[in-house]
N, C-alpha and C positions, 0 to 999 in steps of 0.2 A: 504494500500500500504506500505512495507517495503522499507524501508531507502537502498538505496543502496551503498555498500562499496564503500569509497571512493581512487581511484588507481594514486597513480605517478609514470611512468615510467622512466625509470635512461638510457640515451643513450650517446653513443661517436661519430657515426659517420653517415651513410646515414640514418637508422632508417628506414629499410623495416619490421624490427619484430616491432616497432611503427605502423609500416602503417597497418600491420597484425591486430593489437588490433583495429586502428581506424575502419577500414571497419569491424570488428566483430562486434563492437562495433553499426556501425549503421547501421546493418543485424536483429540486436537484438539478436546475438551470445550470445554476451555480456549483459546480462540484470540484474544481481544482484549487479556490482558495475559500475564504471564511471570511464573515466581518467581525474584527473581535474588537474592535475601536468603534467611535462615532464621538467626534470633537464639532463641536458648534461655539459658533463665534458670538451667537448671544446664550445669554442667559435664559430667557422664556421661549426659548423655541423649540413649536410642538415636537421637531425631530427628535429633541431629547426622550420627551414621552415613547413614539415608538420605538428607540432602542430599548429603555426601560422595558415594555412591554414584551420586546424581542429577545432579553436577557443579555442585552449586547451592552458593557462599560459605556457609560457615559463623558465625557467631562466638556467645560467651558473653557476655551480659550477666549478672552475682550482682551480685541486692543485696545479698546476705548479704557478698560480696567488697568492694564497693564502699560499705555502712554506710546510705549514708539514699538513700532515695525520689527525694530532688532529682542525687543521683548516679549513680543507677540510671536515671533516664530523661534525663540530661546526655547518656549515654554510645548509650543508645538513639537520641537524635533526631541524635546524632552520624554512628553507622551509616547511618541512614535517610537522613540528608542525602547522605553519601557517595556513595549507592546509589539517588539520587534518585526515591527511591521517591513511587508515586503512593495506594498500596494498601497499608492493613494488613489481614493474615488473624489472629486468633488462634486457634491449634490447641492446646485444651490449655496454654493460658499461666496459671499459676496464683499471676501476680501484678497485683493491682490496679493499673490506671494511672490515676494525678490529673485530675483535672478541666483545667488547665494543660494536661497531653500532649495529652489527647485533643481539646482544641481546637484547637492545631495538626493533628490529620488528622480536623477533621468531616465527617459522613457519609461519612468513608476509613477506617474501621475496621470488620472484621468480627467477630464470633464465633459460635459454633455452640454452642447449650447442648443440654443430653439432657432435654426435657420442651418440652411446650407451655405455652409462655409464654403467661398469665398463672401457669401452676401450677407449684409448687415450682422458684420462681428468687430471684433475690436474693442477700443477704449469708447468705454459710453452708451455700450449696446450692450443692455441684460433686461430678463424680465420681461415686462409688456411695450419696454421702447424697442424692444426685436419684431415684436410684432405688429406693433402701430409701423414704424418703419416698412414694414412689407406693404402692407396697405396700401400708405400712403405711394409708395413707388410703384403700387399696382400690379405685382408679378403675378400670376397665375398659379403659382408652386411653391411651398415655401418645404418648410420641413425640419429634420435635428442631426446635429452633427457632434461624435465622440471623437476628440480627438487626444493625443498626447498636447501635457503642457509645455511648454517652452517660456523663454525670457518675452516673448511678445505676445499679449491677449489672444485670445483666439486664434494663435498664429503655431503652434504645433503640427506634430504630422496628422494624418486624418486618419482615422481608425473604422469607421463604419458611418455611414449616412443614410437617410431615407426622406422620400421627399411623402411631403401631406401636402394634398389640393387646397385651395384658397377657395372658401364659397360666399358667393353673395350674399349682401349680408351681413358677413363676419365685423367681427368688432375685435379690439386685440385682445380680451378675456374669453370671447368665445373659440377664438382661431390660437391661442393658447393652450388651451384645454385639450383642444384635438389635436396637437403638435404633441404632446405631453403622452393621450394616451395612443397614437396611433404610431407613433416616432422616439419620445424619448426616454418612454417607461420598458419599450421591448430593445431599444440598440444599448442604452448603458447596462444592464444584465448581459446582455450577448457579448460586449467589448470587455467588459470584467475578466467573462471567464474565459475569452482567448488571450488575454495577457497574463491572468492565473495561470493558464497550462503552459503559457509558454517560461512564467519565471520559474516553476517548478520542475520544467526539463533543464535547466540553464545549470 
């Protein structure tokens, strides 16, 4: 039986792309690594609950608590170390991390954004301004894009994509929702557990 990687997910807020991984997770989507972390960057967010819930360690990383960037990911690589993590997931983590962090875990960082990267990603684009932004540029196709992090937003290797149709109509909470479940609740599970199987032959 091989070891499987070990995954901490990085969340801000309700943590439905957590809830994503959990339920892959116990489908057996998820089989070559585990999430034995979940660090959230606030204090009151629900994502805590469902790890709670999922028996998966909790804890709070604020930078707002902690004042600067160099103290905020001190404390982070602190955890990760603890919890000898092989895998980072971000769900929803709506704090930049340094070029410094992220070199400690290359090509071990995941995230999931709501559009097809190359379009409306970057500095400024998260949330419902990815979506009003499709709209308003009127594209017919939008969709979610897993990619590795790198030192540039949005700007990593691509890992898996899926486009979701744009319907009239839409508004950027309704054209959200169906990015979410038709796009980035089934590609972040699937990109998991091909970087899981592949650190675990490495």
């Amino acid at each position: 039986m091989l070891k499987k990687a070990k995954i901490a997910v990085l969340v801000s807020g309700g943590g439905t792309n957590l809830q994503a991984l959990i339920d892959a997770q116990n489908s057996g989507l998820i089989k070559s690594g585990e999430i034995c972390l979940v660090l959230s960057s606030r204090g009151d967010a629900y994502a805590l609950e469902r790890a709670q819930k999922a028996g998966i360690d909790g804890k709070v990383v604020s930078k707002k608590e902690l004042g600067t960037q160099e103290a905020f990911e001190s404390l982070l690589l602190q955890y990760l170390n603890e919890y000898q993590i092989d895998l980072i997931v971000l769900a929803g983590f709506m704090s930049i991390l340094s070029e410094n962090f992220i070199k400690c875990y290359e090509k071990r960082i995941l995230n999931v954004h709501p559009s097809l990267i190359p379009s409306f990603c970057g500095q400024g684009f998260y949330g419902l301004r990815v979506h009003q932004a499709a709209l308003d540029y009127g594209v017919k196709v939008t969709g979610a894009t897993v990619h590795f992090v790198n030192e540039i937003p949005d700007g990593g290797e691509i890992i898996l994509q899926k486009a979701v149709d744009i319907l009239e109509g839409d508004t950027p909470e309704i054209l959200q929702k169906r990015v979410m479940e038709q796009a980035e609740w089934l590609l972040l599970p699937q990109a998991t557990e091909m970087v899981s199987a592949l650190l675990i032959e490495e």
